[in-house]
C-alpha positions, 0 to 999 in steps of 0.5 A, spaced: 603 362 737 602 356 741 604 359 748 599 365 746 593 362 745 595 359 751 595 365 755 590 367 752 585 361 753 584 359 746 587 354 747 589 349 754 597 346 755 599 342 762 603 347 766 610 343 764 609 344 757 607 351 758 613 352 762 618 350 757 614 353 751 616 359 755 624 356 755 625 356 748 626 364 748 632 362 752 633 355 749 631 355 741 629 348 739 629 346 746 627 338 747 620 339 751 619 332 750 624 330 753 623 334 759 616 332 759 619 324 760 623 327 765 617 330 770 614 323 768 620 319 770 620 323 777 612 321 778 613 314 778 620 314 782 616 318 787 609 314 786 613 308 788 616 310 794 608 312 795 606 305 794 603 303 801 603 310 804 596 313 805 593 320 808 596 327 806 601 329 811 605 322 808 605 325 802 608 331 803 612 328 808 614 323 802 615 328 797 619 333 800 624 327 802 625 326 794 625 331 792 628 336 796 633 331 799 634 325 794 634 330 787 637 335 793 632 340 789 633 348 793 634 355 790 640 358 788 641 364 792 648 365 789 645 367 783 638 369 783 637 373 777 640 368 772 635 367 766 636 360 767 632 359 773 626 362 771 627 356 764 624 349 767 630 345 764 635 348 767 631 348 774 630 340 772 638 339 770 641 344 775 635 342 780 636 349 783 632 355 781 627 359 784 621 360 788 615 359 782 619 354 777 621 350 783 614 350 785 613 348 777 616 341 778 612 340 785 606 342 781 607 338 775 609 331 779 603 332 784 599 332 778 601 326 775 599 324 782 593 326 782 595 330 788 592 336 791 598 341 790 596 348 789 599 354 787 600 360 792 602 367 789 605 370 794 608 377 792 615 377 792 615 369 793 611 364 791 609 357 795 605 350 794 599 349 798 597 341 799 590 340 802 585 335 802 581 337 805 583 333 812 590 335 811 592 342 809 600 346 809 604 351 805 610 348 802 615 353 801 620 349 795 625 355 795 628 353 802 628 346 801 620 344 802 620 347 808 613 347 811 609 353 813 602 354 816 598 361 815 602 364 821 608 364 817 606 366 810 603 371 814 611 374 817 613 371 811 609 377 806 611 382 811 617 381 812 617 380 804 613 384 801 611 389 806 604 386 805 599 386 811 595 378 809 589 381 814 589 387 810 590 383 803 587 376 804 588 375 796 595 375 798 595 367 800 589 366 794 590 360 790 592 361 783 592 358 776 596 355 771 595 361 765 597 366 772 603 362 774 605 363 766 605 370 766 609 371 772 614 367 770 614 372 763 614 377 767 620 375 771 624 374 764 622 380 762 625 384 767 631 379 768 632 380 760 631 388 761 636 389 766 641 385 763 640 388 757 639 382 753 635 386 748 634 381 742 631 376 748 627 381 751 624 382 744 621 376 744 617 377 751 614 382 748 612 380 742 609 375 746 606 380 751 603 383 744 601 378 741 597 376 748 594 382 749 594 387 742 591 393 746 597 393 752 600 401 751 606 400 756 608 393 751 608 398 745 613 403 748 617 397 752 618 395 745 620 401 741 625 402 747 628 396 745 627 397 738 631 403 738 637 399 742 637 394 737 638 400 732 631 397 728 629 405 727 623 404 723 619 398 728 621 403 734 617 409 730 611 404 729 610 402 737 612 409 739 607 412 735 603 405 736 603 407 743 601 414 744 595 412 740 593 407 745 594 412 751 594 419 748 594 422 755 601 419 757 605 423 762 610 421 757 607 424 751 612 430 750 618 425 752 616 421 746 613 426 741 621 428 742 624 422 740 618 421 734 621 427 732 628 425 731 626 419 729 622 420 723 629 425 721 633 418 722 628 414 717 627 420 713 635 419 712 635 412 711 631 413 705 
């Protein structure tokens, strides 16, 4: 599985190209490349408007006035929690979406670049920090390319996430494309699960599995969705799969009891 062995660091993908493997739950037999071209079009509309124009806060300030006004990218507070916005082709047709695939599109094009734009992941919302070493600022692509300095993010964490930064200074800590990725999955998931979209659910965690074999909680979710999906036999091999990874569970006893019944169901199958 491509994005697994991405994930996993057996192999290397650009953040774009990762993001949209990712889509293809929502959308099988998505056109990456196409989506690919349409970030390397924006680039060079971009690099054009940057011909002449040197020094950090120019760039920024270039930048946000393409993307955050000419391309009118901005978040969708109207319906947050639709799958399509955690889906970087719907986020680059639509040009609306969240925090972290917004990010993606600020990232990917800075990168073509060779702009110094940087991932920042916030709990509960996700920024940009350009710095060149002369000129550094906090960008906030939800909120149209909004300029933050540490003060801000600082409130903004707080009021957030309930964070304290001098408490938890990892909360402005820089993170990496294979970081942003998993968060991005782990958004889809919950949206997935609470729309109860078991089938696409499904996918991410066969995902999470593939990624990481060893991860109990994985198992379980996975059994759960098993049984929703009414595939019984595949629900009693992750529960059990489950238990053996974490024997001492608080949920032990819930689970040997739905085992139990499940073994009767699977025993009545055959």
């Amino acid at each position: 599985m491509e994005l697994a062995d991405f994930l996993t660091g057996r192999s290397d993908l650009d953040l774009d190209h990762a993001a949209l493997l990712l889509a293809t739950v929502e959308y099988p037999g998505l056109d990456i490349a196409w989506f690919l071209q349409l970030l390397d079009f924006h680039a060079a509309e971009l690099g054009g408007r940057l011909r002449g124009i040197g020094g950090g806060q120019a760039f920024v300030s270039v930048a946000n006035a393409y993307l955050f006004g000419e391309l009118e990218l901005h978040g969708n507070t109207d319906d947050y929690y639709n799958p399509s916005n955690s889906c970087l082709n719907d986020v680059l047709t639509a040009r609306h979406g969240i925090p972290i695939t917004l990010s993606v599109v600020y990232l990917e094009i800075a990168r073509r670049l060779g702009k110094p734009a940087f991932g920042i992941g916030m709990p509960g919302h996700f920024l940009i920090q350009y710095d060149d070493g002369s000129y550094s600022t906090y960008i906030d692509p939800f909120h149209q390319g909004r300029l933050l300095d540490v003060v801000d993010c600082v409130e903004m964490a707080r009021s957030i996430a309930g964070v304290e930064l001098a408490r938890d200074p990892s909360v402005l800590a820089r993170v990496g494309k294979r970081q942003i990725v998993a968060r991005m999955i782990n958004n889809l998931r919950g949206i997935y699960f609470s729309r109860r979209m078991h089938r696409k659910a499904l996918s991410i965690l066969d995902l999470l599995i593939a990624v990481d074999p060893g991860s109990a909680d994985e198992y379980k979710q996975r059994g759960i969705v098993y049984l929703q999906l009414e595939q019984l036999r595949k629900a009693k091999a992750d529960l059990e799969r489950y238990l053996t990874l974490s024997p001492t569970a608080q949920d032990r006893a819930e689970i040997e009891k739905q085992l139990t019944a499940l073994r009767r169901w699977v025993v009545g199958l055959n």
